[in-house]
N, C-alpha and C positions, 0 to 999 in steps of 0.2 A: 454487586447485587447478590443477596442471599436468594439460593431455591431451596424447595422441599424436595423436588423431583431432578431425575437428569438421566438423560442418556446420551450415550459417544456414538457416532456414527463412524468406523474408522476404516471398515475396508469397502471395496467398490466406488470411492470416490477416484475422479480423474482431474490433475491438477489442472485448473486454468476452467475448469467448468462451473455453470452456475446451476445450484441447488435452491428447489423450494422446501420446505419443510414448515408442518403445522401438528398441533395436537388435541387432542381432548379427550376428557376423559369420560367411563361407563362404569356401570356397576348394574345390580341385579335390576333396576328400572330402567336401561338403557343406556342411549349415548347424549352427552349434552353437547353442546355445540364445539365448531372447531375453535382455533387460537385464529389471533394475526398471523398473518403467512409469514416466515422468517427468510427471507432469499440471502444467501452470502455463496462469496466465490471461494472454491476450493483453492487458495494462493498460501501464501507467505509475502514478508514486506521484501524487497528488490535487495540482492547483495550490495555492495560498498562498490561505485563506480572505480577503476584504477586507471592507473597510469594519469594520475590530473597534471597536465603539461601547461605551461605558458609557450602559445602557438604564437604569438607576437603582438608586440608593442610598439605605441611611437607616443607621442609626448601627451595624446587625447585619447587611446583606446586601446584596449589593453583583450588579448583573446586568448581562452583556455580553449583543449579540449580533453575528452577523457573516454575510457574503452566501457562502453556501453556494461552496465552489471547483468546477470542472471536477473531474468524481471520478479522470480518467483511464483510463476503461472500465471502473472494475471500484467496485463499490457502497462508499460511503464509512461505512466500520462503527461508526467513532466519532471523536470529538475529544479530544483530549488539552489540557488547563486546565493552565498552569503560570502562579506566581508568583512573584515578589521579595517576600518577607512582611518589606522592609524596614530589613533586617540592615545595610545598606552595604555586603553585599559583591559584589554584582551576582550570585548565583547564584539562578539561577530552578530551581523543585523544582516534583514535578507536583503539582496540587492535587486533578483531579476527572478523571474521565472521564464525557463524554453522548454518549449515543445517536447514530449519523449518520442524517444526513435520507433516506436510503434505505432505513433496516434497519426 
C-alpha cells in the first residue's frame, strides 16, 4: 500500500496491549472528519516452539510435544501440525490444529 502521509508511534506503547488509533486532517477552514478507527496489538509473531520431541507411539498414534515459545505479547491461539505423510516429495501439508497454552 503506498501513503502520502505517516507517522511512527514508537515510545509509550506496552507490549501485549491493544491500541486504538484514528486520524484526520485540518487546515485554515477546520477539521474534516475522522478516519476508520485502526485497532492493532502492540505484539510480535510467537518465537519458534523448541524442544519438538516424539512423546510416543504405537502402530495407530503417534504423540509430539514441545516447550511452549515466547508468545510475542499477544496470547498464542493455536498451533499449527504439519507433516510429510511420506510421498518423497518433501511437501509438508497441515495436519491438525491444538489449542494454545494461553487460550
Amino acid at each position: 500500500m503506498t501513503t502520502d502521509s505517516k507517522f511512527t508511534k514508537n515510545t509509550g506503547l506496552i507490549t501485549g496491549s491493544v491500541y486504538k488509533f484514528r486520524v484526520r486532517a485540518e487546515n485554515e477552514a477546520g477539521a474534516g472528519r475522522y478516519s476508520y478507527v485502526n485497532t492493532v496489538i502492540a505484539a510480535r509473531v510467537p518465537s519458534t516452539p523448541s524442544a519438538f520431541t516424539l512423546l510416543d507411539q504405537t502402530p495407530t498414534t503417534i504423540d509430539f510435544g514441545w516447550v511452549e515459545p515466547y508468545n510475542g505479547g499477544s496470547q498464542i491461539t493455536y498451533y499449527k501440525i504439519y507433516w510429510d505423510a511420506g510421498l518423497s516429495t518433501a511437501s509438508f501439508s497441515l495436519l491438525a490444529f491444538t489449542v494454545g497454552p494461553d487460550t
